[in-house]
N, C-alpha and C positions, 0 to 999 in steps of 0.2 A: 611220099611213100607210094609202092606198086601196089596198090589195092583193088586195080579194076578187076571183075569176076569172082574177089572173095567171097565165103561164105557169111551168112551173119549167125548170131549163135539165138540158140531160142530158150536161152536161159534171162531174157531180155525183158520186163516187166514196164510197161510205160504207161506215167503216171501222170505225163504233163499237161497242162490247160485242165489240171482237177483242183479245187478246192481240198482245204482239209477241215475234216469237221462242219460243211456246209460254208464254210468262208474262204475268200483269196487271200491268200497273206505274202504279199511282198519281199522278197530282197529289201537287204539293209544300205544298200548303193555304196558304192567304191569305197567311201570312209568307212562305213561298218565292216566292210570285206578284210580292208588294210591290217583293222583293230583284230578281227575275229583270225584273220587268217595266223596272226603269231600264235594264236592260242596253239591248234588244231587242222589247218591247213595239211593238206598231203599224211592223214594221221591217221592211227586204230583206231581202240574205242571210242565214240566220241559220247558216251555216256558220261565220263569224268566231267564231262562240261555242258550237258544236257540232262533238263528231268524228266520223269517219266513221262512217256507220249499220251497216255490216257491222261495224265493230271495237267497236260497243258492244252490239248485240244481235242474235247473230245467231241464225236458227232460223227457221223458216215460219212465218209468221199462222195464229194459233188460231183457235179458229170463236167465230163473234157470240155474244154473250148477249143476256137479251131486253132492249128498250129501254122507258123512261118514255112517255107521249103526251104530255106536256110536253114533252120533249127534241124527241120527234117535231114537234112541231110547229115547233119552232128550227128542226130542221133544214129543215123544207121553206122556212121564211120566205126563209133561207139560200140555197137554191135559190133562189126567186124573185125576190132582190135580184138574184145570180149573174146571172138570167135577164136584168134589166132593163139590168145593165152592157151584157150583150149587144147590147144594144139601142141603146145611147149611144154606144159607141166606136168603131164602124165608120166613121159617117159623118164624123164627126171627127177621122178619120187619115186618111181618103182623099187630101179636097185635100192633103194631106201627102207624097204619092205611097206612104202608109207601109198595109198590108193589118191589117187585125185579127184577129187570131189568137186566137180565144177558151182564156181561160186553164183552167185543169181546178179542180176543187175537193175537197180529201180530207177529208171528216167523221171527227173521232177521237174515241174516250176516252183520256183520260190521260198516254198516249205513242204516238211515230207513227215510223217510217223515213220517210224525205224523202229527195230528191235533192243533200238540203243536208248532211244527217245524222239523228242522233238527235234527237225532242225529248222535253218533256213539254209537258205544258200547263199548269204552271207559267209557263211561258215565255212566252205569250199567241200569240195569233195572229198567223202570218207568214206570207210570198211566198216564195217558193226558186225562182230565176231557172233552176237547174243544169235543174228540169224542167216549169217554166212552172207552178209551181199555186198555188192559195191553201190554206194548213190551218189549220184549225180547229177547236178543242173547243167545242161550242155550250154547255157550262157557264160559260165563260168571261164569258157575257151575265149571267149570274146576278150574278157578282161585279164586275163591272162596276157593276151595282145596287148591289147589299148594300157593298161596300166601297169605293166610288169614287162613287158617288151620281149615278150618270149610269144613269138608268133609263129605258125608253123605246124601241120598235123601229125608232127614226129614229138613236136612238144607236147600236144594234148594225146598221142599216146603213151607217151612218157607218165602223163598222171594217171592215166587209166594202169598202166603196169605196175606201177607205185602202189597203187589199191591192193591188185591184185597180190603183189608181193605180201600184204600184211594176210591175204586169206592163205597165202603158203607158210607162214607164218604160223598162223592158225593150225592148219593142219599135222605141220610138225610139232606143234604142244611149246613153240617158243614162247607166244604171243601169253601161255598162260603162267610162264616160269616166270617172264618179265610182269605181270600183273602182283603176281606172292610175292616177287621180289621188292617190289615197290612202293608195297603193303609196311613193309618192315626196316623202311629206313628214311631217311633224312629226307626233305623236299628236293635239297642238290643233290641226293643223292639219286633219286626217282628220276630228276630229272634227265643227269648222264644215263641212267638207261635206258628213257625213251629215245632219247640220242642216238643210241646204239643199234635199236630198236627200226627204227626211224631211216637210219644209214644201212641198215642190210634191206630195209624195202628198197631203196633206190638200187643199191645191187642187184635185185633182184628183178629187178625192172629190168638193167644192162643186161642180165642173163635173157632175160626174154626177146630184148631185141636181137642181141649176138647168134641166137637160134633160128631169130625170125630172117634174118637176112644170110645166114649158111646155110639155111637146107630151103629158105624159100625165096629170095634174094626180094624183101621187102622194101629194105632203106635206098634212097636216090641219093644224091648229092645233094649234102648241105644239111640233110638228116640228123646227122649224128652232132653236128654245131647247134641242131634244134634244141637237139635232147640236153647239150651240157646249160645252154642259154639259160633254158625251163627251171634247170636244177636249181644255178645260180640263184637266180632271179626268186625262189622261195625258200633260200638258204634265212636262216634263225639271226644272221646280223643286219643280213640287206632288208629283211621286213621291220626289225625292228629301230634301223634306224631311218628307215621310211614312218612309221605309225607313232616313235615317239621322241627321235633326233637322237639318241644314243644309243648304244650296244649294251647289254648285260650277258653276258657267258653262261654264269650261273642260270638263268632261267633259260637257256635254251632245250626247247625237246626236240627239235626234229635235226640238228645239224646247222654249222656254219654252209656260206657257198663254196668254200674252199674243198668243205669236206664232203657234199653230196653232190659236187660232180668228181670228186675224188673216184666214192664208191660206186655209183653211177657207171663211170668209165672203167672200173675193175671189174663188173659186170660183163661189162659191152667186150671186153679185151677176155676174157677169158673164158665164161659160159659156165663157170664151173661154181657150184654149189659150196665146195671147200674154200672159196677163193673170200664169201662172201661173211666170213665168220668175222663180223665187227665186235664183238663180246669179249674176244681176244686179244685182242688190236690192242696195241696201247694207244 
């Protein structure tokens, strides 16, 4: 990606090399990742699967340790995607009559308190609607690489847009239809709509790139094979018959790989907000 000279956004919050609660707490290493990531990986709220952040650790944030300039360096990229959403989703919601509310972004090591709950980052990166942010452990791009084979900084902005797509989500009052919705039916049935759910984040991601590279010509060669790779590579059959050697349909919430670089790419190909109506979709 062309990123030399971008801006970074200062809606950026960095929490990493802190303790939570006066203690370090670890990453659950690639097997916990594998497991966690079917849960919840590229997802909303991750409340559903997390308890309350005071009832699991509670205590003051410890002071930073020092950080990596590799790390450093994620993180700023981080920022600068962050930055460029900024950029995309305003205008885009306006005719809408709907304001853009720029989301916040928490950088972690390891584990984090959220609005949502506790996590680790095991768990991969998530949204938490309860206080509008995105978080993120920027190790997570590593393994991304190394154990999913989606390497590449069009890939890890791919999951940064993903997030983002569930806070437009949010904004539009979807993210809270699909919550009632899901309240009042069947476990498969919940689950096709976080599906759905799930599939218009990734569209929404393709809208943001589609924008980002016609008015600002972001993406290089080989970019967009990044972004569909990324997709694959955490579609709901390829983790799950990595984590436990078969497929199940029924429990999937975020989409097969078939289907989120489907939607993904009807993002990237059209830009268009109509285009990304999964709800409808048969």
């Amino acid at each position: 990606m062309k990123l030399g000279g971008r801006r970074t956004s200062s809606n950026v919050e960095d929490r990493r090399g802190r303790s939570v609660g006066g203690k370090a707490v670890a990453g659950g290493g690639i097997a916990t990742l594998v497991i966690a990531v079917v849960v919840m990986l590229l997802g909303g709220d991750p409340s559903q699967v997390m308890g309350p952040a005071a009832d699991t650790m509670p205590g003051p944030m410890g002071p930073a340790e020092p950080r990596p300039a590799a790390e450093d360096a994620l993180a700023n990229f981080a920022s600068v995607i962050l930055a460029d959403t900024e950029d995309t989703w305003p205008d885009l919601l306006s005719p809408l009559g709907v304001r853009y509310q720029e989301p916040g972004m928490v950088l972690f090591t390891g584990a984090v308190d959220s609005g949502c709950g506790f996590a680790q980052s095991a768990m991969g990166p998530f949204y938490c609607p309860a206080d509008q942010r995105v978080y993120l452990d920027v190790g997570f791009f590593g393994e991304l690489e190394r154990e999913f084979q989606a390497p590449g900084d069009f890939a890890a902005a791919y999951v940064i847009a993903h997030e983002v797509g569930h806070h437009v989500q949010t904004l539009l009052g979807i993210s809270a239809r699909v919550d009632a919705a899901r309240r009042s039916v069947s476990e498969v049935e919940a689950n096709a709509l976080s599906v759905r759910q799930e599939l218009q984040a990734d569209c929404f991601a393709g809208i943001w790139a589609h924008h980002a590279q016609v008015e600002r010509q972001l993406l290089e060669a080989g970019d967009v094979e990044e972004g569909l790779r990324a997709a694959a590579a955490i579609g709901d059959d390829t983790l799950q018959r990595r984590a436990q050697g078969r497929v199940v349909p029924e429990s999937f919430t975020h989409g097969s790989a078939e289907q989120r670089v489907a939607w993904f790419k009807r993002g990237l190909d059209t830009g268009s907000l109509k285009a990304c109506d999964t709800f409808g979709a048969e």
